[in-house]
Backbone as a chain_set.jsonl record, in Angstrom:
{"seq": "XXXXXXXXXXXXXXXXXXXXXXXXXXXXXXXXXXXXXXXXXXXXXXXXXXXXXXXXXXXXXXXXXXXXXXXXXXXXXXXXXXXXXXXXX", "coords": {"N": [[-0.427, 14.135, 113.915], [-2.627, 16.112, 113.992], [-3.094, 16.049, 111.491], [-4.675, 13.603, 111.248], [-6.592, 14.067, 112.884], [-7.774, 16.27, 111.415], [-8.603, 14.813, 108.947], [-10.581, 12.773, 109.789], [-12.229, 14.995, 111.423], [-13.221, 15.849, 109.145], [-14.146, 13.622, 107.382], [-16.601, 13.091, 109.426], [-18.339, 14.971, 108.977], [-18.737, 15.039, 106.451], [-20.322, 12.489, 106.715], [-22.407, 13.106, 108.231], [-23.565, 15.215, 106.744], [-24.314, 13.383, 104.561], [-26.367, 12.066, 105.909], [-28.214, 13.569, 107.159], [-29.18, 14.537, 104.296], [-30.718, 12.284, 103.114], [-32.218, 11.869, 104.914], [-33.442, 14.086, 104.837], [-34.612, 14.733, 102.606], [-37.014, 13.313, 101.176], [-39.307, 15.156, 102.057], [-37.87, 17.442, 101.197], [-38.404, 16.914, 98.109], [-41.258, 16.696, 98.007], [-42.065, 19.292, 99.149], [-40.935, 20.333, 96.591], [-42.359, 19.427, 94.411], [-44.638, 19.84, 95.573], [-44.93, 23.334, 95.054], [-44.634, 23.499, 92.291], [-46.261, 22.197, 91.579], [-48.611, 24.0, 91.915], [-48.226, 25.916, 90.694], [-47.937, 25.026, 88.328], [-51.189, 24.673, 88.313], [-51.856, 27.46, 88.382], [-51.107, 28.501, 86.408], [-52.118, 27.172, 84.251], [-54.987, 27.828, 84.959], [-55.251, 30.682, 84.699], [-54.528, 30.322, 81.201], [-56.972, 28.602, 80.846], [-58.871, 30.331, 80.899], [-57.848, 32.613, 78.928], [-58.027, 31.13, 76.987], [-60.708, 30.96, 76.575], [-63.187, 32.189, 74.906], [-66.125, 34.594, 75.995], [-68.966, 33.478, 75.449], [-72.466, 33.934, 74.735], [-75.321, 33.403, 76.297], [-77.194, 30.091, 75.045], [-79.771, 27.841, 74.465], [-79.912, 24.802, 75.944], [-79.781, 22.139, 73.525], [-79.643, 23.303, 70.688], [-78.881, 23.945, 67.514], [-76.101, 25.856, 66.206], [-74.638, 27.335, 63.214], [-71.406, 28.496, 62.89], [-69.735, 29.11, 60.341], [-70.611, 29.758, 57.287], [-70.959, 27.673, 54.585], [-69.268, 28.309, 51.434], [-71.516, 27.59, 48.63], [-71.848, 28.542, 46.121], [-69.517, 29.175, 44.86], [-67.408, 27.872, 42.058], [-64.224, 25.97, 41.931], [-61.938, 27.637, 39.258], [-59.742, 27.478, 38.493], [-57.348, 25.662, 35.849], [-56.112, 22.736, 36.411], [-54.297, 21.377, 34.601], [-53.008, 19.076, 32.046], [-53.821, 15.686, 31.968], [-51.307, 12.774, 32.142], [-50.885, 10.164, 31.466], [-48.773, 7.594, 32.417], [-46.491, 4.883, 31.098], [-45.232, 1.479, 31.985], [-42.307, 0.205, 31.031], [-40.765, -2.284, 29.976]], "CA": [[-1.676, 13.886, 114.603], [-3.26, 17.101, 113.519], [-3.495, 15.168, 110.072], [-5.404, 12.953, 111.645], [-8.09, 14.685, 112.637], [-8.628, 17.101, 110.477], [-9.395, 14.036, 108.108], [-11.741, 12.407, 110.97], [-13.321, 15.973, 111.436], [-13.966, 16.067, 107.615], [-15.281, 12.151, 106.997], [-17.701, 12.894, 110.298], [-19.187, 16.034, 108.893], [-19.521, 14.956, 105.22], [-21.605, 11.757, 106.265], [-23.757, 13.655, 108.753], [-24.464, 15.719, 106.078], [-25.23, 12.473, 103.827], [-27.686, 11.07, 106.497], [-29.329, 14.705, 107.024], [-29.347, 14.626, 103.361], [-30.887, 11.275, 103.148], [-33.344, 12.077, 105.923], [-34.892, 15.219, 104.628], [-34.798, 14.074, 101.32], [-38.211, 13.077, 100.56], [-39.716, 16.537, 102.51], [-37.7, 18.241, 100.193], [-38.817, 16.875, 97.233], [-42.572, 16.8, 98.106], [-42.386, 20.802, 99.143], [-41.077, 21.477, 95.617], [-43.564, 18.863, 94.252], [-46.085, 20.94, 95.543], [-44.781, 23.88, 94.497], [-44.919, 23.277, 91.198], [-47.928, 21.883, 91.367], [-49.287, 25.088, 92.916], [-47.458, 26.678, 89.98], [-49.239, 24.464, 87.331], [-52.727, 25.258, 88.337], [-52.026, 28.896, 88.579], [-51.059, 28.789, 85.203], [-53.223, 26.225, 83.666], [-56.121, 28.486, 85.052], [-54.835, 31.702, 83.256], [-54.642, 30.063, 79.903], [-58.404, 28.198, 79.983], [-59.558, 32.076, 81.401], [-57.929, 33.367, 78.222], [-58.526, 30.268, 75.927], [-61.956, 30.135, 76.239], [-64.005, 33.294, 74.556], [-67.212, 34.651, 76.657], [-70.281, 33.085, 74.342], [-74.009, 34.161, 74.808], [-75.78, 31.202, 76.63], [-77.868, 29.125, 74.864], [-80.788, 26.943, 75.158], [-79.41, 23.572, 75.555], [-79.893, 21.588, 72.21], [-79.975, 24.625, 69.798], [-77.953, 24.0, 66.619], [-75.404, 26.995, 65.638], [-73.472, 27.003, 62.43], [-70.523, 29.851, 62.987], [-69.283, 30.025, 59.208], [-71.466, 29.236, 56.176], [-69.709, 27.492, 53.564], [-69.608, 29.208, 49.869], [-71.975, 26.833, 48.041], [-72.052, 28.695, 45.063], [-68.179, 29.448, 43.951], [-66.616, 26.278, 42.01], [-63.106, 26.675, 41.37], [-61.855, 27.842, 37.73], [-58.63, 27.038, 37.896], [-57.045, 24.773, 35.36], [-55.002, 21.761, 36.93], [-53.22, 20.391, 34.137], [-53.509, 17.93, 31.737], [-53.444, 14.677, 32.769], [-50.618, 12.289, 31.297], [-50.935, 8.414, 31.766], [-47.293, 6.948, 32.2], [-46.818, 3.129, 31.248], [-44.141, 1.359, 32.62], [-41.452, -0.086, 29.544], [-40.126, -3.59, 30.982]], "C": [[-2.763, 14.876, 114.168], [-4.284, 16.748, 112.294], [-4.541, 14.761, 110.331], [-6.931, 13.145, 111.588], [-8.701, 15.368, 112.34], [-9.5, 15.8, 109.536], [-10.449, 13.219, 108.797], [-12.618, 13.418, 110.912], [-14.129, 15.621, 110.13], [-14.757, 14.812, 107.179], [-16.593, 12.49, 107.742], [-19.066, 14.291, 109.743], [-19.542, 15.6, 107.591], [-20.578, 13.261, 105.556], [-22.05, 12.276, 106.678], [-24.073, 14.127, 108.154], [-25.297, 15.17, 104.927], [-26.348, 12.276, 104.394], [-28.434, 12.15, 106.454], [-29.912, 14.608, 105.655], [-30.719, 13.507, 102.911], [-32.374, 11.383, 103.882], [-34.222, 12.75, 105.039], [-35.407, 15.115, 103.353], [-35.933, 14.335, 100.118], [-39.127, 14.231, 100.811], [-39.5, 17.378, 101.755], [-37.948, 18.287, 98.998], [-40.235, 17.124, 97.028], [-43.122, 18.557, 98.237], [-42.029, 21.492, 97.857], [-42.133, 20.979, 94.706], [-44.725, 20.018, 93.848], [-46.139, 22.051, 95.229], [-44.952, 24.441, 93.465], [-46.121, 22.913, 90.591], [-48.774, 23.082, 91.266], [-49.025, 25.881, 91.847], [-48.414, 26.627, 88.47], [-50.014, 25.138, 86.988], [-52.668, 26.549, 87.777], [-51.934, 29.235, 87.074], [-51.915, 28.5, 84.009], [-54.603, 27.164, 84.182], [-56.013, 29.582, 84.079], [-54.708, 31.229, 81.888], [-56.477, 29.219, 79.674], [-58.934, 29.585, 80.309], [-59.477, 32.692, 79.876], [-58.416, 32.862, 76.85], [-60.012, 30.453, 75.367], [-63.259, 31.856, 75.96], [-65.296, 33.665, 75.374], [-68.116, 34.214, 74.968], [-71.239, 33.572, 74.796], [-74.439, 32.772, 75.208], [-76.991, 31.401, 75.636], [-78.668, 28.554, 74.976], [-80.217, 25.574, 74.844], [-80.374, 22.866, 74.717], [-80.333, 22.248, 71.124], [-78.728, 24.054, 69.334], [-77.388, 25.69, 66.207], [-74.561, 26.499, 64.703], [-72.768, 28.465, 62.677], [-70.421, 29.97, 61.407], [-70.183, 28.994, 58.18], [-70.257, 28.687, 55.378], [-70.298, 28.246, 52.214], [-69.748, 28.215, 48.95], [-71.556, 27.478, 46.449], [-70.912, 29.051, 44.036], [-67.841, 28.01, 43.749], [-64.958, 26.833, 41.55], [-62.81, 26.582, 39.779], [-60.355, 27.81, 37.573], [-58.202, 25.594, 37.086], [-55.915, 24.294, 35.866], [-53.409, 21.42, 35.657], [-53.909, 19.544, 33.171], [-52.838, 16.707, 32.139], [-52.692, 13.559, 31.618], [-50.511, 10.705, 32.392], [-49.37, 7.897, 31.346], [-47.212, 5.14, 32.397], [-45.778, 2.757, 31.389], [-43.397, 0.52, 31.58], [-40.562, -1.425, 30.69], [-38.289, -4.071, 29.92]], "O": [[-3.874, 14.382, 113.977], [-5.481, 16.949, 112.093], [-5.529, 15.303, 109.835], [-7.89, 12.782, 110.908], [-9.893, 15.491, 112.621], [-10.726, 15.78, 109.425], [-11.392, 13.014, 108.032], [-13.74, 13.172, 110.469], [-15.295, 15.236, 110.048], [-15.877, 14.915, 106.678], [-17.652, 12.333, 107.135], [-20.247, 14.414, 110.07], [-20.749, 15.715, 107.378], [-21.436, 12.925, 104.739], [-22.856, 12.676, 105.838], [-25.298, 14.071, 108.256], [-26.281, 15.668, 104.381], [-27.378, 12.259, 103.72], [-29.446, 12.025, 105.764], [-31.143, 14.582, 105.633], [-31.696, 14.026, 102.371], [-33.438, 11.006, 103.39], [-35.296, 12.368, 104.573], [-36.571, 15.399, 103.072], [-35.992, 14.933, 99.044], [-39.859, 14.473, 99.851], [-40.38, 18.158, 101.391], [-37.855, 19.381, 98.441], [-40.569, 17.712, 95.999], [-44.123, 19.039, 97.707], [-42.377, 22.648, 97.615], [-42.854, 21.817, 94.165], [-45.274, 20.604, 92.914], [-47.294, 22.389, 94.966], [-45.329, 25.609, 93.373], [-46.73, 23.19, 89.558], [-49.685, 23.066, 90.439], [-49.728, 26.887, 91.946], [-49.106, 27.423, 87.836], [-50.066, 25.926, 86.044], [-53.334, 26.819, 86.777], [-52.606, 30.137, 86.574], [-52.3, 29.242, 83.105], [-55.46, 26.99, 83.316], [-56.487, 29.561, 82.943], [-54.86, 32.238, 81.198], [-57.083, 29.255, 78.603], [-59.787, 29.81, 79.45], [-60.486, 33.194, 79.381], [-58.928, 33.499, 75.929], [-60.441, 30.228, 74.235], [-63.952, 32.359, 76.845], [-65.813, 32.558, 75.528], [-67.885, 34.575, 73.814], [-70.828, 33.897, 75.91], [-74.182, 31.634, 74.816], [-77.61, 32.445, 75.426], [-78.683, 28.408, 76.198], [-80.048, 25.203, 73.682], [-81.577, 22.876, 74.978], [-81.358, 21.866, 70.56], [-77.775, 23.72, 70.038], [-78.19, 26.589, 65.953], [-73.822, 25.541, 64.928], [-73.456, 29.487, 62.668], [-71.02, 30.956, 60.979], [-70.355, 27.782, 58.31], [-69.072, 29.019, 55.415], [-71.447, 28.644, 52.021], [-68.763, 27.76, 48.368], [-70.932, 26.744, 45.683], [-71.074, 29.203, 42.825], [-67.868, 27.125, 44.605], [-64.672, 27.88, 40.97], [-63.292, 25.686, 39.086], [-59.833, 28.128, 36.504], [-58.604, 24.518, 37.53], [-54.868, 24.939, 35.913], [-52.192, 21.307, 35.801], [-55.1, 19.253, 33.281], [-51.678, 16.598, 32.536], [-53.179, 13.387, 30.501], [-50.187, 10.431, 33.548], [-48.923, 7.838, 30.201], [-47.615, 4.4, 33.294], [-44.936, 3.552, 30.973], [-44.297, -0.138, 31.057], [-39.997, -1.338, 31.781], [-37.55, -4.963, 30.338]]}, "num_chains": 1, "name": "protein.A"}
């Protein structure tokens, strides 16, 4: 008899702890949800903070070029000569 209900005790406690399970469920997923969320931001703020360089303002619609290009070097290296291959049927 003992048998018994130890295995009764043990079925009644592992579903209640399905249905609790079951219950809180969605609470528990939404608090780590947000969590994470909360986690995100915090982080996602610290990287555009460090991403984003302080600039000098501006007058809006003012052209800036940052790097000139080097009009006047051509390159002097030699490629190669060039060899035309015809295809032999």
């Amino acid at each position: 008899m003992a048998f018994l209900k130890t295995i009764l005790i043990f079925l009644l406690v592992f579903f209640a702890i399905r249905i609790i399970w079951r219950l809180s469920k969605p609470y528990i997923f939404r608090y780590v949800t947000k969590k994470a969320g909360e986690k995100f931001e915090d982080m996602a703020g610290r990287f555009t903070n460090q991403a984003q360089p302080k600039q000098p303002k501006r007058p809006e619609g003012t052209t800036t070029i940052l790097n000139k290009p080097n009009m006047g070097q051509q390159s002097k290296k030699s490629v190669g000569e060039y060899i035309d291959y015809e295809e032999i049927d």
